[in-house]
C-alpha positions in Angstrom: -232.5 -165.1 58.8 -235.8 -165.8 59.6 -238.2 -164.9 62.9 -241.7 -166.0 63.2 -244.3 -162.9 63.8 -247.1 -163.7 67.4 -249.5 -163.9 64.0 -250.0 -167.4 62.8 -248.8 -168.3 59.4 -246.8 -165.2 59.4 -243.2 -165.2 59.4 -240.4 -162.2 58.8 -237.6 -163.0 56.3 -233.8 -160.7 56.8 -232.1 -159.7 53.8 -229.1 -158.2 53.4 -227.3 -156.6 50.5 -223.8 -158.0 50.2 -222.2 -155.0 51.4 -224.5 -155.4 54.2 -225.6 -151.5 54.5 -228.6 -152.0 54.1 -231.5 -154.5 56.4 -234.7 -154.8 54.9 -237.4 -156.9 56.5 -240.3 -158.8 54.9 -243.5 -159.6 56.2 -244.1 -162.8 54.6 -247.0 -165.5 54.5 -245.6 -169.1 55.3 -248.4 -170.6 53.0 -248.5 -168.6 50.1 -245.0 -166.7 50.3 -246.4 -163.6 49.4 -244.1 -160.1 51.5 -244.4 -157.2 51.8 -241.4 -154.4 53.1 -241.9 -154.3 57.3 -238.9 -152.3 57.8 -235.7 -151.0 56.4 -232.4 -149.7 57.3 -229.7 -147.9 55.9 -226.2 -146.8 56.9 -223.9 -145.8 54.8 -221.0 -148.2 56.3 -222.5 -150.9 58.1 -225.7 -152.7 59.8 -224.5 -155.2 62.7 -227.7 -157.3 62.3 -228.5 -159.5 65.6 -231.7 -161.6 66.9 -232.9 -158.9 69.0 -236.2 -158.8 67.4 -239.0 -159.1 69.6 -242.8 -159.4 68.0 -245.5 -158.0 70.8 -248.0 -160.5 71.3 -250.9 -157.8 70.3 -249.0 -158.7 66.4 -249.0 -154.9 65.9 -245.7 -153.5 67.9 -242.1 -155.2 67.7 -239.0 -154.0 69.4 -235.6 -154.2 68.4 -232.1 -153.2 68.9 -229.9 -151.0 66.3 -226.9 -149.0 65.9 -229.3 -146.5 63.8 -228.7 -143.8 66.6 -224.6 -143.8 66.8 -225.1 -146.6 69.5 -226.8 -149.5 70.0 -230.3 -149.0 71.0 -233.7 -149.8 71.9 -236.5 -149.1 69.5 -240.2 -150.1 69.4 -242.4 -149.7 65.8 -245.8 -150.1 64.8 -247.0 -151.4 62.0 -248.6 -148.4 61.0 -244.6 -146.6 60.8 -244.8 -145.6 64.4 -241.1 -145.3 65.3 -240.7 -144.8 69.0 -236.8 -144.3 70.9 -236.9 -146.0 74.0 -233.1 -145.6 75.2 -231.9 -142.1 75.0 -228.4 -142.3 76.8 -225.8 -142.5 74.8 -224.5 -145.9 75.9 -224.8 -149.5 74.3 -228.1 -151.5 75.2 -225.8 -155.5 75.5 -229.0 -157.2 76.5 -233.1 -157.1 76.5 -233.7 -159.2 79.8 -237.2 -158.7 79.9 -240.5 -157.6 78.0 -243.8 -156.8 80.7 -245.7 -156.4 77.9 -248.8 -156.0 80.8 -247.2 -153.0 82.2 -245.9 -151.8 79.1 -242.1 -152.1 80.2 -239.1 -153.0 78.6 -235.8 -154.5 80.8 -232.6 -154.0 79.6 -229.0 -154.0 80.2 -226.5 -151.0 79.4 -223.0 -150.7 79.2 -223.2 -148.0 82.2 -221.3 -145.7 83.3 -218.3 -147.2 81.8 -218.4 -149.5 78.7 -217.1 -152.8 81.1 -219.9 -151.8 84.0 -223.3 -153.5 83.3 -226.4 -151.8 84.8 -229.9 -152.6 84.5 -232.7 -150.0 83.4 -236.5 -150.2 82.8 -238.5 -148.0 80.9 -242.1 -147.7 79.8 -243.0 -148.3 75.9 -243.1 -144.4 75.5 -239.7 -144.2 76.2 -240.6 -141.1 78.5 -239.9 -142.8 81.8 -236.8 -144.4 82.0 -235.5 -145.9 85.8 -232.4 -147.4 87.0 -232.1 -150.3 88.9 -228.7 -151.5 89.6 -226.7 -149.0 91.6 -222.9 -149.1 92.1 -220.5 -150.2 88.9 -219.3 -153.4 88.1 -220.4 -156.4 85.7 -223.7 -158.4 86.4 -226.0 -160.3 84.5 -230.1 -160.2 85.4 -232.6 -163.3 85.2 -236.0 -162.1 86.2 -239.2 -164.4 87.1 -242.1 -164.8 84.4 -243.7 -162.1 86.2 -241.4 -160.0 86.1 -242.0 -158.9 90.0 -238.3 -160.5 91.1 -234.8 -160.8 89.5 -231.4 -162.4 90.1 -228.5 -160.2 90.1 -225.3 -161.9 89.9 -222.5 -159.2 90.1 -218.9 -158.6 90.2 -215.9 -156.4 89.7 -212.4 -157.0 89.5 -211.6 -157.0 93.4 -215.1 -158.0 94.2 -216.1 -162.0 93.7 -219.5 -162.8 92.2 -222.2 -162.7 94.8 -226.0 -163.3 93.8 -229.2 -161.1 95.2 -232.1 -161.4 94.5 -234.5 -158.4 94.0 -238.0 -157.7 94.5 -239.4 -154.5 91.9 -241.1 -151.8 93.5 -243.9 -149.8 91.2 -244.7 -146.9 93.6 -246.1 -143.6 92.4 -245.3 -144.1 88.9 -241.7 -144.4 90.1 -239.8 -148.3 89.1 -237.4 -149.1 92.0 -235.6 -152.4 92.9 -235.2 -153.5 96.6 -233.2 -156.8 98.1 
């Protein structure tokens, strides 16, 4: 695979080893194909290896997803080798919805509380404040604005039929809320 970097003429090339363990990236030059090693993992089994790369318009921070941690989870490196956590919980991140990289937050969806449920959280790029926005379990899907100041929940559960909201976010204090 191949995913172009927010720097011009620079792209990142996957590779794989055939027992596909290991995930290597490679900073690479479109014009003179020159690389150089971006990132690599290693498991011992397994890497499930997805499109969830996300390059940071300031071309120094990317985010990602990976099962590196036991589950699958949100990560955000520097190029200088800066590895930072952003999900802690010990539950699978299914979506990134949205990346405010103004306000330094990441939008996601987990498999919460129970691997069926879906439940939206927000947390800042430190990975030190983490917020909940979805309350009661069930499956839904989010589609925020390009502002990310309003989403779209649609929701449902298995007695409950799909009904769509839509939801202003609240920054007060510090504190990330969501309110209809």
């Amino acid at each position: 695979r191949i995913k172009w970097t927010t720097r011009d003429e620079e792209l990142v090339v996957f590779w794989m080893n055939r027992h596909q363990n290991v995930l290597k990236l490679l900073q690479t030059n479109a014009i003179d194909g020159s690389s150089k090693l971006l990132y690599e993992e290693k498991n011992k089994y397994y890497i499930d290896i997805t499109d969830d790369w996300y390059f940071l318009k300031s071309g120094e921070q990317y985010l990602f997803t990976s099962e590196m941690g036991g589950y699958n989870g949100l990560y955000l490196y520097a190029r200088n080798g800066k590895k930072t956590t952003l999900t802690k919980m010990n539950y699978d991140v299914t979506e990134v919805n949205a990346i405010d990289e103004k306000n330094s937050l990441v939008y996601y969806t987990l498999a919460y509380p129970t691997p069926m449920d879906r439940a939206l959280f927000v947390t800042d790029f430190s990975g030190k404040r983490t917020y909940r926005l979805s309350s009661e379990a069930g499956y839904r899907n989010f589609v925020f604005n390009d502002d990310y100041t309003r989403f779209y929940e649609r929701f449902t559960t298995i007695n409950t039929p799909q009904k769509v909201t839509l939801y202003s976010i609240v920054k007060n204090k510090g504190k990330i809320t969501a309110a209809s």
